[in-house]
PDB file of the backbone (N, CA, C, O) and the ligand in Angstrom, with CONECT records:
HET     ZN  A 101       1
ATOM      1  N   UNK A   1     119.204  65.123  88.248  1.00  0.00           N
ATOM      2  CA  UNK A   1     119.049  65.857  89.512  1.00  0.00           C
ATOM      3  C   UNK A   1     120.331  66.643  89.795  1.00  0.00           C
ATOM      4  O   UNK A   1     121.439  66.157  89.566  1.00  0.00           O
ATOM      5  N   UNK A   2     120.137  67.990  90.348  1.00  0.00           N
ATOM      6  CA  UNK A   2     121.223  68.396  90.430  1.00  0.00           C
ATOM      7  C   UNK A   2     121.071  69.115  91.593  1.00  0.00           C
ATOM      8  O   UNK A   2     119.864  69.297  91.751  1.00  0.00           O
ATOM      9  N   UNK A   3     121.839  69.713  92.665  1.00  0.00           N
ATOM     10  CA  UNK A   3     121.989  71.291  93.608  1.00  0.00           C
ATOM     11  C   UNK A   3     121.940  72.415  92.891  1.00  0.00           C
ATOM     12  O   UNK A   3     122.792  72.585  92.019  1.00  0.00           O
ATOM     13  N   UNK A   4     120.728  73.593  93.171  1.00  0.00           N
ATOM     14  CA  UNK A   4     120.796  74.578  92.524  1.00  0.00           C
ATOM     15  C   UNK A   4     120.520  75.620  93.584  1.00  0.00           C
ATOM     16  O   UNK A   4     119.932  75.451  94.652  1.00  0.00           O
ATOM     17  N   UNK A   5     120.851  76.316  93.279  1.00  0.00           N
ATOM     18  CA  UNK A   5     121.173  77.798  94.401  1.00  0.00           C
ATOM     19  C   UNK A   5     120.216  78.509  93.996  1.00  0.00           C
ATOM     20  O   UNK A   5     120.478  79.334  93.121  1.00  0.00           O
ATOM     21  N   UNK A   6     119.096  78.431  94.404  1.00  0.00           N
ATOM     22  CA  UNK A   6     117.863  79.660  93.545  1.00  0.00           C
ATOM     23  C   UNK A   6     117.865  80.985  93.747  1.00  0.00           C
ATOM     24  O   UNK A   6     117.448  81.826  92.952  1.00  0.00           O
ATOM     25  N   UNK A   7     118.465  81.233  95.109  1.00  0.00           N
ATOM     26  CA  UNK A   7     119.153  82.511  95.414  1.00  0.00           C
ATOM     27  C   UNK A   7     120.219  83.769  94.098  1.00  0.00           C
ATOM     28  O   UNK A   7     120.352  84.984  94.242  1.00  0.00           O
ATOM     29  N   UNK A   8     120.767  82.940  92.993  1.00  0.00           N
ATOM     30  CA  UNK A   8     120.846  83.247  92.561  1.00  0.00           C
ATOM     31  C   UNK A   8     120.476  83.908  91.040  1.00  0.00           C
ATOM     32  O   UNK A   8     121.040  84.772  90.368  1.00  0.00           O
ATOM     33  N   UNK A   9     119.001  82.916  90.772  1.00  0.00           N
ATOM     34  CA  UNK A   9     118.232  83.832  89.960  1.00  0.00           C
ATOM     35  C   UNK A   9     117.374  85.032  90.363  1.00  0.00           C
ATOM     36  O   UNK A   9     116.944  85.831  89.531  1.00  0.00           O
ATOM     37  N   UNK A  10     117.108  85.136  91.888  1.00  0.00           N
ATOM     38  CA  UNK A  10     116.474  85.610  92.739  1.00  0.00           C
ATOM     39  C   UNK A  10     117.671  87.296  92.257  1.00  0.00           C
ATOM     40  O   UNK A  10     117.449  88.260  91.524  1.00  0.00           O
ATOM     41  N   UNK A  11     118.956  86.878  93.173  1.00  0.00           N
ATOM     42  CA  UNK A  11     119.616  88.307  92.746  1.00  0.00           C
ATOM     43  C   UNK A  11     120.090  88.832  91.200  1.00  0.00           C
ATOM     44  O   UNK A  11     120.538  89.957  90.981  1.00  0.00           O
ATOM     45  N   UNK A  12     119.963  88.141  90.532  1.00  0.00           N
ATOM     46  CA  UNK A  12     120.486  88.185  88.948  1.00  0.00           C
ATOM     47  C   UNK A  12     118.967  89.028  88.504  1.00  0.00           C
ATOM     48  O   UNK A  12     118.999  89.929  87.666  1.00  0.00           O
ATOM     49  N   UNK A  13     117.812  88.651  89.104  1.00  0.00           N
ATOM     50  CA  UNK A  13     116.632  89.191  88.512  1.00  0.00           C
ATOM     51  C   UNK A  13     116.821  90.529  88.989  1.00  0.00           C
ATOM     52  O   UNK A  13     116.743  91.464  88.192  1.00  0.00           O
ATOM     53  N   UNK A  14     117.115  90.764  90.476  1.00  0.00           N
ATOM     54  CA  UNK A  14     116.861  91.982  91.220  1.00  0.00           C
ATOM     55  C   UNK A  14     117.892  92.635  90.982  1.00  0.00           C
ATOM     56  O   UNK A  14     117.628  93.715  91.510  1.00  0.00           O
ATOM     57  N   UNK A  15     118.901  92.722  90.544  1.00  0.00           N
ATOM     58  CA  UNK A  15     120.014  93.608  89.780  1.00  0.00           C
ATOM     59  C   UNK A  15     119.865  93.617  88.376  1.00  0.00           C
ATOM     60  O   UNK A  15     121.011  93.739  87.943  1.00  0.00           O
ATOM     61  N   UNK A  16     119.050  93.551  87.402  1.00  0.00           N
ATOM     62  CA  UNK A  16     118.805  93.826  86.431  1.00  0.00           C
ATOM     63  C   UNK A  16     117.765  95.418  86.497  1.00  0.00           C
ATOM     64  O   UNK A  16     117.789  96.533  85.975  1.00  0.00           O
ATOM     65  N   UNK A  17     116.695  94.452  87.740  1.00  0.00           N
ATOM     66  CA  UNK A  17     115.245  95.866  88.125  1.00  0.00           C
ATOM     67  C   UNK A  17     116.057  96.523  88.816  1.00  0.00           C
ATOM     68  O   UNK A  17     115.770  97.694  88.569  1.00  0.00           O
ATOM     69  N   UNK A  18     116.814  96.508  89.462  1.00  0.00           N
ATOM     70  CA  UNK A  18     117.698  97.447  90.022  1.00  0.00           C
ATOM     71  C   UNK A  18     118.219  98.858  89.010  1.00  0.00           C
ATOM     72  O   UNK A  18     117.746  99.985  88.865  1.00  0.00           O
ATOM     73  N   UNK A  19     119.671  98.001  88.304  1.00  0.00           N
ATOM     74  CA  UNK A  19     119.955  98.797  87.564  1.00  0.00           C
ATOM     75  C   UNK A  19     119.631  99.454  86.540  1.00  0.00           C
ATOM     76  O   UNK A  19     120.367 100.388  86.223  1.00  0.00           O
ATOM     77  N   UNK A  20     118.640  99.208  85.865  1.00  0.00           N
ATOM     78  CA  UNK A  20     117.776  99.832  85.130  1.00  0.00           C
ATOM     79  C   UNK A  20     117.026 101.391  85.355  1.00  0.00           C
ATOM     80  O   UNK A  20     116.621 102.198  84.519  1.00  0.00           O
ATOM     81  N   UNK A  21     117.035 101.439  87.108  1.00  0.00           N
ATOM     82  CA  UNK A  21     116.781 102.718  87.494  1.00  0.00           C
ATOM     83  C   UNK A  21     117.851 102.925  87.913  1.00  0.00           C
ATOM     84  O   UNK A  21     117.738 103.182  89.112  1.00  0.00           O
ATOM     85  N   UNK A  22     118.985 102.964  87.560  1.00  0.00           N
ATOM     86  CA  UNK A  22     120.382 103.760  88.029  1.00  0.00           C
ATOM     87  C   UNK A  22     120.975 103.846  86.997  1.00  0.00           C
ATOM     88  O   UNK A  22     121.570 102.832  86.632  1.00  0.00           O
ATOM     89  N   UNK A  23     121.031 104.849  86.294  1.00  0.00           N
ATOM     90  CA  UNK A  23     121.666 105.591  84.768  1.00  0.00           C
ATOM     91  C   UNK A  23     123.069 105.997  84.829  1.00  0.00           C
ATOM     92  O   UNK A  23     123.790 106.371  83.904  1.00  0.00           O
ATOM     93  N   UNK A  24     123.385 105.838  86.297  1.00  0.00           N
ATOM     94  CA  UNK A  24     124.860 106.399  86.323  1.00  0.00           C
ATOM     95  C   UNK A  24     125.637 105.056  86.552  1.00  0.00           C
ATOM     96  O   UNK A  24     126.850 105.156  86.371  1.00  0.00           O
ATOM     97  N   UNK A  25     125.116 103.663  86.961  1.00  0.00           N
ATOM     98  CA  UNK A  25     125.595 102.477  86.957  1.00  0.00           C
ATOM     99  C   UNK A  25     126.050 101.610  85.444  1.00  0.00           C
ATOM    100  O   UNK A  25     125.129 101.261  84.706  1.00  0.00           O
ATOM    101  N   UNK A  26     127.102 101.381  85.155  1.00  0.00           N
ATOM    102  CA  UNK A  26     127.498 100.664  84.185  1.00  0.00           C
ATOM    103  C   UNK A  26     127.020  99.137  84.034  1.00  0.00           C
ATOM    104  O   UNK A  26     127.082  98.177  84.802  1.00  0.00           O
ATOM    105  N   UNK A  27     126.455  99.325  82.566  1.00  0.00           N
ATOM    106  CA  UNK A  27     125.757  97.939  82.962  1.00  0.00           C
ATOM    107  C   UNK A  27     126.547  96.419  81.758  1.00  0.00           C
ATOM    108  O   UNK A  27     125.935  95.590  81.084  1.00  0.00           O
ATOM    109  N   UNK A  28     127.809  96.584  81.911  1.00  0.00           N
ATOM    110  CA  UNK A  28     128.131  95.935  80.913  1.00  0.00           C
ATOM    111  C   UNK A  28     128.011  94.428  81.925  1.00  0.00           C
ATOM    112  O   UNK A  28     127.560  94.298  83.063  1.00  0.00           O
ATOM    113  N   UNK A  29     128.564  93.492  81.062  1.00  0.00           N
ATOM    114  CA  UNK A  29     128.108  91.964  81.842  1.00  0.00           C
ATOM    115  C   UNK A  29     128.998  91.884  82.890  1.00  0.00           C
ATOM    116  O   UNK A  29     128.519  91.201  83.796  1.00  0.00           O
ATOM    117  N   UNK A  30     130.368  92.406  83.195  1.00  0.00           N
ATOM    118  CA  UNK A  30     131.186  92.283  84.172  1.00  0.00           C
ATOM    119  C   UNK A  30     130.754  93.188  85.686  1.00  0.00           C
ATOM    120  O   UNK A  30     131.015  92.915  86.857  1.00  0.00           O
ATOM    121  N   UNK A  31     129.987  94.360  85.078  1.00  0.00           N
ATOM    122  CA  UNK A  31     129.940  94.930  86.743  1.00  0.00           C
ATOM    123  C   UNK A  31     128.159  94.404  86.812  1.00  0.00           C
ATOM    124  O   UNK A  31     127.722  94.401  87.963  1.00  0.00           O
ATOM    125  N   UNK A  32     127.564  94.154  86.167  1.00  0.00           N
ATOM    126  CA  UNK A  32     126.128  93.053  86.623  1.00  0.00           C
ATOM    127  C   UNK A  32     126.794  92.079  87.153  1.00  0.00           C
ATOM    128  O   UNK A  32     126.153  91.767  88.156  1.00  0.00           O
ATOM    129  N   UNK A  33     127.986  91.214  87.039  1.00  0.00           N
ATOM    130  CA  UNK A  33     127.735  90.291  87.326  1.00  0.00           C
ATOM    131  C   UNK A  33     128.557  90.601  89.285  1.00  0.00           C
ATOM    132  O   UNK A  33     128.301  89.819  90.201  1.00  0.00           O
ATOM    133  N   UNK A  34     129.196  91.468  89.414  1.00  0.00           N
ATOM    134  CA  UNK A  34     130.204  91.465  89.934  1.00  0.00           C
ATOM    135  C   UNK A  34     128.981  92.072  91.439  1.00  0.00           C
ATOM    136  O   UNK A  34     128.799  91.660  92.585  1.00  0.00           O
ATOM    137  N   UNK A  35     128.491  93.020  90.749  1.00  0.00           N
ATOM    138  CA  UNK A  35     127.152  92.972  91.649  1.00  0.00           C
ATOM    139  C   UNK A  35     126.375  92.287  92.254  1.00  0.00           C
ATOM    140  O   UNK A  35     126.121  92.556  93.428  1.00  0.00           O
ATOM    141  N   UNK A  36     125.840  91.308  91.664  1.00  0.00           N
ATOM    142  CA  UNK A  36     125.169  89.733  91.744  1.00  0.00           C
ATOM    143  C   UNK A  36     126.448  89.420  92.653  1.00  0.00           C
ATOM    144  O   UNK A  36     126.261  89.804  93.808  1.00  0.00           O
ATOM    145  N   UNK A  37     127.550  88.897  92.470  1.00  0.00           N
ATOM    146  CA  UNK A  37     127.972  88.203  92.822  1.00  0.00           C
ATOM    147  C   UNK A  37     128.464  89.167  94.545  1.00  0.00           C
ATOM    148  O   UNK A  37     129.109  88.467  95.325  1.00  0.00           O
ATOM    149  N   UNK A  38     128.188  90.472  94.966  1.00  0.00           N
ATOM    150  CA  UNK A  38     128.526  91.205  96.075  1.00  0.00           C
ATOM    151  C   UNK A  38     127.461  90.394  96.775  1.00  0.00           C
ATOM    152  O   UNK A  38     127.493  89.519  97.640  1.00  0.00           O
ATOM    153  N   UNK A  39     126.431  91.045  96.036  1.00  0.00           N
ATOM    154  CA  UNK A  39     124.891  90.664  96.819  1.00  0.00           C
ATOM    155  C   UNK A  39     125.012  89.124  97.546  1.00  0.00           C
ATOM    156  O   UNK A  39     125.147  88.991  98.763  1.00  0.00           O
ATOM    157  N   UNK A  40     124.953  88.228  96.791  1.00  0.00           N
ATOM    158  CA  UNK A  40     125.307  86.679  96.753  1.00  0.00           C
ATOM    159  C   UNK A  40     126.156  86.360  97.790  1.00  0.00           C
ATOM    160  O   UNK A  40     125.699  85.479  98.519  1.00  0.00           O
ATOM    161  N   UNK A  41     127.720  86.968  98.235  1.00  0.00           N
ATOM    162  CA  UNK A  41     128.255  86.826  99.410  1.00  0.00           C
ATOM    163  C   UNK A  41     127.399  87.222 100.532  1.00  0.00           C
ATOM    164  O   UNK A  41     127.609  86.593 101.569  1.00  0.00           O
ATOM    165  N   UNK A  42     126.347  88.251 100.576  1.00  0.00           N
ATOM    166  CA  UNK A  42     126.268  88.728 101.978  1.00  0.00           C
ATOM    167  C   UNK A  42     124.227  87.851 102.121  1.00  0.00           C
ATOM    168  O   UNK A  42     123.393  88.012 103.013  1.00  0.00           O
ATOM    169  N   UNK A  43     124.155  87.126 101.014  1.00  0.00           N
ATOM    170  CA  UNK A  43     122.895  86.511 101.515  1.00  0.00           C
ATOM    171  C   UNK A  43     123.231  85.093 101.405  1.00  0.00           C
ATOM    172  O   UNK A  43     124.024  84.471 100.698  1.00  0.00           O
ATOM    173  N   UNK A  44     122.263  84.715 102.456  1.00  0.00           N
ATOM    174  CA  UNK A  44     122.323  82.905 102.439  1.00  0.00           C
ATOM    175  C   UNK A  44     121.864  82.396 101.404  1.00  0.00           C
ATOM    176  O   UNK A  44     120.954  82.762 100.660  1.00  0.00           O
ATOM    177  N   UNK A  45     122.736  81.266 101.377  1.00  0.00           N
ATOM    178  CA  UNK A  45     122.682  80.399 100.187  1.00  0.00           C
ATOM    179  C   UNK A  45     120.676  79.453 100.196  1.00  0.00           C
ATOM    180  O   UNK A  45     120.270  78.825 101.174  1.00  0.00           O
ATOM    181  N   UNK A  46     120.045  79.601  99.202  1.00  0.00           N
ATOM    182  CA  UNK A  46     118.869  78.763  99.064  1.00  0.00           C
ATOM    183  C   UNK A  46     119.329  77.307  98.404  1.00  0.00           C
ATOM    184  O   UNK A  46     119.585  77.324  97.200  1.00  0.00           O
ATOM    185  N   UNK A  47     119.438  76.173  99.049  1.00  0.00           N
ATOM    186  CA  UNK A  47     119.775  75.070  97.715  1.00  0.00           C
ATOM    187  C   UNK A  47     118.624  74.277  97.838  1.00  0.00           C
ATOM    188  O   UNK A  47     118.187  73.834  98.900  1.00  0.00           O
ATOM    189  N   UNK A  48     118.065  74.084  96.529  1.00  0.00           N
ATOM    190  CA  UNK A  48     117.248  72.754  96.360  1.00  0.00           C
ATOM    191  C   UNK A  48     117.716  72.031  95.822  1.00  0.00           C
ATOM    192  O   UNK A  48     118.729  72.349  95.198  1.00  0.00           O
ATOM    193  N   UNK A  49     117.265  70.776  95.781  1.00  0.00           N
ATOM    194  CA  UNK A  49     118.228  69.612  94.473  1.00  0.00           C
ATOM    195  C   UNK A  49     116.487  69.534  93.952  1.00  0.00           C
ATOM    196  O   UNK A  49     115.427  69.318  94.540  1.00  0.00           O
ATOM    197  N   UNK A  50     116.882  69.838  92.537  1.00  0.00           N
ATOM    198  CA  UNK A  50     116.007  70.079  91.373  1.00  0.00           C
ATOM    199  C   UNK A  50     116.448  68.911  89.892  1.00  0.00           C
ATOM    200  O   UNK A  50     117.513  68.537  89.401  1.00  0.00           O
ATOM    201  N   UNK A  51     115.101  68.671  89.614  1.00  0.00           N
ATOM    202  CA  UNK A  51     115.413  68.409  87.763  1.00  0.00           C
ATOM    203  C   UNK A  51     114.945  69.564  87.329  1.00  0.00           C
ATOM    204  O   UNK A  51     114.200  70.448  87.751  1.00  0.00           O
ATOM    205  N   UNK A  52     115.765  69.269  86.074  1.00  0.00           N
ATOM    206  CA  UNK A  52     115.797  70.306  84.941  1.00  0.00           C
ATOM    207  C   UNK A  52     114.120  70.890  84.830  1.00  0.00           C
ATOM    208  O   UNK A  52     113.058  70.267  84.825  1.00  0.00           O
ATOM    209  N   UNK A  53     114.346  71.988  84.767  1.00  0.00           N
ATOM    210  CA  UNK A  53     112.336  72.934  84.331  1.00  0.00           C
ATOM    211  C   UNK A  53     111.847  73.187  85.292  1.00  0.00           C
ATOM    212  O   UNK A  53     111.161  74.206  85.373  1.00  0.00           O
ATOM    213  N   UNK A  54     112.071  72.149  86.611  1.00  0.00           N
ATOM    214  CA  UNK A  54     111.186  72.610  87.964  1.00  0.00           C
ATOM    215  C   UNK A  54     111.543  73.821  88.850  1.00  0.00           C
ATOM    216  O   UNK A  54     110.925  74.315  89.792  1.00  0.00           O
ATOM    217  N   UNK A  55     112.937  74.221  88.172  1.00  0.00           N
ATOM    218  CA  UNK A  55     113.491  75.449  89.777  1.00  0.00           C
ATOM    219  C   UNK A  55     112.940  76.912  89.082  1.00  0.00           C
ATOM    220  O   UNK A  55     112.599  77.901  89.731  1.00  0.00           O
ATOM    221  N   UNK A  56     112.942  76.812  87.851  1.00  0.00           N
ATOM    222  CA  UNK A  56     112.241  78.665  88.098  1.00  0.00           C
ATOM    223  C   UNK A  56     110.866  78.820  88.253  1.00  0.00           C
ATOM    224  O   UNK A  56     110.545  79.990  88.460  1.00  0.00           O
ATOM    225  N   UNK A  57     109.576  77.692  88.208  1.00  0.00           N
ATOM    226  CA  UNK A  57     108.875  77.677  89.326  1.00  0.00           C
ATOM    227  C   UNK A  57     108.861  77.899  90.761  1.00  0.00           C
ATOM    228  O   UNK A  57     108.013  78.517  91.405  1.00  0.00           O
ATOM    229  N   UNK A  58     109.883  77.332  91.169  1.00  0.00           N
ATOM    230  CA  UNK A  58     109.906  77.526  92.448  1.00  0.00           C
ATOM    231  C   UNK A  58     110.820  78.196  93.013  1.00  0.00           C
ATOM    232  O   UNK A  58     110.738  78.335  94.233  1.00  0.00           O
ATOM    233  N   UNK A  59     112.254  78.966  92.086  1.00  0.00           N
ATOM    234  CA  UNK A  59     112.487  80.818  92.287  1.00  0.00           C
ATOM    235  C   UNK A  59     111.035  81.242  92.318  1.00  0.00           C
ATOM    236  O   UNK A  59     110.540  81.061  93.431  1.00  0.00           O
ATOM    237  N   UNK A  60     110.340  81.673  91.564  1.00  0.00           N
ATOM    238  CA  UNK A  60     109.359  82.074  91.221  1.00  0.00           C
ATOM    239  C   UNK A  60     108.308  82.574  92.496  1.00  0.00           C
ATOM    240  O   UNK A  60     107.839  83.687  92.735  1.00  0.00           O
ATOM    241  N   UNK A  61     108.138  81.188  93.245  1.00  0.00           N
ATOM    242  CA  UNK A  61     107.218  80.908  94.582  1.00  0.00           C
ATOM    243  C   UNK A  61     107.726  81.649  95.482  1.00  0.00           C
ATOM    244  O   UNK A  61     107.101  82.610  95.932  1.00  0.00           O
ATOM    245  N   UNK A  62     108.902  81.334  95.877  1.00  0.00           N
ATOM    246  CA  UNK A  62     110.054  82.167  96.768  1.00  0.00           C
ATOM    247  C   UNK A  62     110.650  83.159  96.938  1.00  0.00           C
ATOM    248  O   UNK A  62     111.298  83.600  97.887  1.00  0.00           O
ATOM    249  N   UNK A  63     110.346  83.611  95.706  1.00  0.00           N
ATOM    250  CA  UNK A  63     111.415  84.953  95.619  1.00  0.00           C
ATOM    251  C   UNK A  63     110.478  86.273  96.570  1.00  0.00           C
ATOM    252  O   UNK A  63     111.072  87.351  96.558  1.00  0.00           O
ATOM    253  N   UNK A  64     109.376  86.271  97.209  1.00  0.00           N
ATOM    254  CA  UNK A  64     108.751  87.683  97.468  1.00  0.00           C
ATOM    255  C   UNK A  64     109.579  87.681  98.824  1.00  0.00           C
ATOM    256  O   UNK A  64     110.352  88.605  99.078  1.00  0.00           O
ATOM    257  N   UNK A  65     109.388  86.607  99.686  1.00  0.00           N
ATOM    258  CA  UNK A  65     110.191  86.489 101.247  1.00  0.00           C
ATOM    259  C   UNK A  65     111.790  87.052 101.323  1.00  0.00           C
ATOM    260  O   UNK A  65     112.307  87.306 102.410  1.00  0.00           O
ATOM    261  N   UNK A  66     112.283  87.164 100.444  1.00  0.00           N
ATOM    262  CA  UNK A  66     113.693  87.658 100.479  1.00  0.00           C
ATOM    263  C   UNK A  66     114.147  89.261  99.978  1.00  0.00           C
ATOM    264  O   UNK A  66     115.142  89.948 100.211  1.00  0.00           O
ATOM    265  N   UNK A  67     112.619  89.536  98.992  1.00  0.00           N
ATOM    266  CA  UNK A  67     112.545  90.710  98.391  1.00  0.00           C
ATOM    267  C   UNK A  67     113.468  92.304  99.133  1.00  0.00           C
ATOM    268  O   UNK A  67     113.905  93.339  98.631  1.00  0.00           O
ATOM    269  N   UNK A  68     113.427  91.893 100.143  1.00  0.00           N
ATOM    270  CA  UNK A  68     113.389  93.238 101.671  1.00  0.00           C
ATOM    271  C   UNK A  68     115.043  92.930 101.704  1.00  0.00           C
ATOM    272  O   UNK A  68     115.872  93.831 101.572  1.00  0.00           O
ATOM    273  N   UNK A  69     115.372  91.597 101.889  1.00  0.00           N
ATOM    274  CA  UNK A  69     117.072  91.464 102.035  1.00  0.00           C
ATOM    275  C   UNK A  69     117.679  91.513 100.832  1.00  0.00           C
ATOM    276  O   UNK A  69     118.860  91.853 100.898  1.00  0.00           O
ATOM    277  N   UNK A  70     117.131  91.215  99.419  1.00  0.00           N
ATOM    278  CA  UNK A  70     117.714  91.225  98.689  1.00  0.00           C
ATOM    279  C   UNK A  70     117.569  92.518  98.060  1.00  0.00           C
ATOM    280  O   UNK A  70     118.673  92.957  97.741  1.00  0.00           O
ATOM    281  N   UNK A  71     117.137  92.867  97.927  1.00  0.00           N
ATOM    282  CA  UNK A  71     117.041  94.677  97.337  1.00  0.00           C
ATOM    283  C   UNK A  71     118.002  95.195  98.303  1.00  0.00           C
ATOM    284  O   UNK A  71     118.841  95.909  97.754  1.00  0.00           O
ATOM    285  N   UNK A  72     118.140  95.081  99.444  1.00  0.00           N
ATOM    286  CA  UNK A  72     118.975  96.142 100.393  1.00  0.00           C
ATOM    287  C   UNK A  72     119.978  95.681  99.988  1.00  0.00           C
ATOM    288  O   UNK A  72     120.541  96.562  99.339  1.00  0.00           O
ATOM    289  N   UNK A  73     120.889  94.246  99.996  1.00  0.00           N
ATOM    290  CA  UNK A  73     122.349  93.324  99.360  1.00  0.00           C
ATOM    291  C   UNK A  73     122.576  94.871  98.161  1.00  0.00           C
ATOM    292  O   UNK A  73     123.404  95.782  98.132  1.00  0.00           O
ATOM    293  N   UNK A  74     121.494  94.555  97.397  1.00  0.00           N
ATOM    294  CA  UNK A  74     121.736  94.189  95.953  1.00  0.00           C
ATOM    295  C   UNK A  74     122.033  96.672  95.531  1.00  0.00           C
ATOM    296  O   UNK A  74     122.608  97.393  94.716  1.00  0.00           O
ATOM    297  N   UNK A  75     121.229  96.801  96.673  1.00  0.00           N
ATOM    298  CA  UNK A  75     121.706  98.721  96.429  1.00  0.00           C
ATOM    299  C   UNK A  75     123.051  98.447  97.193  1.00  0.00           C
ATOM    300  O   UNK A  75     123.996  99.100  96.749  1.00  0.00           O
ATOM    301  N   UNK A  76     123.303  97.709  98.132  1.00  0.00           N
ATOM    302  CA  UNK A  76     124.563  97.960  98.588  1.00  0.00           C
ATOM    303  C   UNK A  76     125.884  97.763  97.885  1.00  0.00           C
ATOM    304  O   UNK A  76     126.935  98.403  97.913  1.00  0.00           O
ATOM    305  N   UNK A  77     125.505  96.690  97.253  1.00  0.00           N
ATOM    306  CA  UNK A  77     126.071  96.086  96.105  1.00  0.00           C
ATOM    307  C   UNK A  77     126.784  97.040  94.685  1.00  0.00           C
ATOM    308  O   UNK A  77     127.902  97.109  94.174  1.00  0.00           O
ATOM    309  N   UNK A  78     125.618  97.595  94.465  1.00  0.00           N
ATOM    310  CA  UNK A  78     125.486  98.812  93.024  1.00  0.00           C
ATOM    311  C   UNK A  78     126.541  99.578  93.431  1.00  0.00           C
ATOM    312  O   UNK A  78     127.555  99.684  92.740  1.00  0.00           O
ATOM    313  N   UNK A  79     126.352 100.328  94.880  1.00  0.00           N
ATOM    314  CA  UNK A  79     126.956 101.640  95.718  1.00  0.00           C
ATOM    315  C   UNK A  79     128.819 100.709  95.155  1.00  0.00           C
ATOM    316  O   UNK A  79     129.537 101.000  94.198  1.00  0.00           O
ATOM    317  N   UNK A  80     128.981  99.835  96.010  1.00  0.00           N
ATOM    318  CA  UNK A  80     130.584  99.170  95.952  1.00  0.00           C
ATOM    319  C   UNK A  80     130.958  99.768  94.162  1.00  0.00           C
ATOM    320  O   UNK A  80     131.812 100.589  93.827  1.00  0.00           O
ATOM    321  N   UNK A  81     129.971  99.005  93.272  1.00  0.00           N
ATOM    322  CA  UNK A  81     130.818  98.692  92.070  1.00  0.00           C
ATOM    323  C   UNK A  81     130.918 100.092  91.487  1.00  0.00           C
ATOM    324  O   UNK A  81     131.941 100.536  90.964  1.00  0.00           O
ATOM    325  N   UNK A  82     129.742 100.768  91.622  1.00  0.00           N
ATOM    326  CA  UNK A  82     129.817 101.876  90.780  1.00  0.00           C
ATOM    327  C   UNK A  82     130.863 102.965  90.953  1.00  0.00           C
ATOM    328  O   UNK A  82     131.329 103.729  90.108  1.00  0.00           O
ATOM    329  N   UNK A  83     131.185 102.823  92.588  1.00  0.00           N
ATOM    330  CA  UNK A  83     132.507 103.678  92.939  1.00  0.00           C
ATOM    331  C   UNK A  83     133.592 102.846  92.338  1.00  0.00           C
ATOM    332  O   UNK A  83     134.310 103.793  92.016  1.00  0.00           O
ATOM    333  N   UNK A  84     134.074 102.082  92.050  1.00  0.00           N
ATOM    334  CA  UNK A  84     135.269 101.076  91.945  1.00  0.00           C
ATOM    335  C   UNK A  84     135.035 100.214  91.054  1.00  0.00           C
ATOM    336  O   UNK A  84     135.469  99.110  91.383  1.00  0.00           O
ATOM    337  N   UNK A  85     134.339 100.242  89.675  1.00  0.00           N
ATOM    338  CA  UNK A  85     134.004  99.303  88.278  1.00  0.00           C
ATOM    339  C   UNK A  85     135.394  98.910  88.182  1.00  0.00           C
ATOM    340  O   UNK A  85     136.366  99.663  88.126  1.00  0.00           O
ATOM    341  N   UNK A  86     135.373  97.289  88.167  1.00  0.00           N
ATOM    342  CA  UNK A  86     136.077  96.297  88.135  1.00  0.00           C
ATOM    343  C   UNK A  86     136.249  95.953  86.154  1.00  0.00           C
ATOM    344  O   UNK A  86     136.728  94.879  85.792  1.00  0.00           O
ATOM    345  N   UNK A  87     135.871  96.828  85.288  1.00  0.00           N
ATOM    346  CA  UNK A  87     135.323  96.235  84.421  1.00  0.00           C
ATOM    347  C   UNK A  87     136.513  95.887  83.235  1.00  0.00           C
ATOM    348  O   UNK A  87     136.502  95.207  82.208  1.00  0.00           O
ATOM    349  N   UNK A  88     137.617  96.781  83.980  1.00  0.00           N
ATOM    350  CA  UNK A  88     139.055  96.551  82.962  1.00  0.00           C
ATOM    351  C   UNK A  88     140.229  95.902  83.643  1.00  0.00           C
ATOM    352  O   UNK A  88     141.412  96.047  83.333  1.00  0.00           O
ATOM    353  N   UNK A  89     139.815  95.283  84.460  1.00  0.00           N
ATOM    354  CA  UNK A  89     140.468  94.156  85.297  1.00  0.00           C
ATOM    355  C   UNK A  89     140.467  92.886  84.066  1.00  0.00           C
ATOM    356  O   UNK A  89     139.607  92.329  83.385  1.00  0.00           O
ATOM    357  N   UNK A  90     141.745  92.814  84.203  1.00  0.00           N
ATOM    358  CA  UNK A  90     142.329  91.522  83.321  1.00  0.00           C
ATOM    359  C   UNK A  90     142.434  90.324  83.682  1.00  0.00           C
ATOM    360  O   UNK A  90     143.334  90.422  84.517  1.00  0.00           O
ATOM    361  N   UNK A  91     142.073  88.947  83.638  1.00  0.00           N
ATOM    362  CA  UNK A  91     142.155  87.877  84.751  1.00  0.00           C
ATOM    363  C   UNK A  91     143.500  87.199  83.752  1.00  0.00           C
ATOM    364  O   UNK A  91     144.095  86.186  84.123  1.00  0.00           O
TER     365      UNK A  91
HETATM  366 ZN    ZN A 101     131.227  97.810  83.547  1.00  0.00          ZN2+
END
């Protein structure tokens, strides 16, 4: 059993369909993720405590109710990175 944040397959899905129609957005794994992770600050956290196999069923169930907040996060999101790609930032 674990805490899982389903919220975040929810935005990881919707910034993929996202960027896919934005040709001028860089899609290497650092500004996807950096995106996801904009979106992710400005929406509430979903936690279920799940076993293993049962939570992308039930992303799955859930994900249409958030569709409206998370698409709006997730263009607002694109707009940040694509002006300011984080992607040669050195940690
Ligand atoms: Zn990039």
């Amino acid at each position: 059993m674990r805490l899982y944040n389903y919220m975040e397959d929810v935005v990881i899905k919707a910034v993929d369909l996202a960027i896919e129609k934005c040709p001028q957005v860089c899609k290497c794994e650092k500004c996807r993720l950096d995106i996801a992770a904009i979106a992710l600050n400005n929406l509430p956290s979903r936690y279920v405590v799940t076993e293993k196999g049962e939570v992308f069923a039930k992303a799955d169930g859930m994900q249409l109710q958030f569709d409206v907040d998370v698409l709006r996060e997730v263009t607002k999101a694109i707009e940040i990175v694509s002006k300011r790609p984080k992607h040669d930032d050195v940690w």
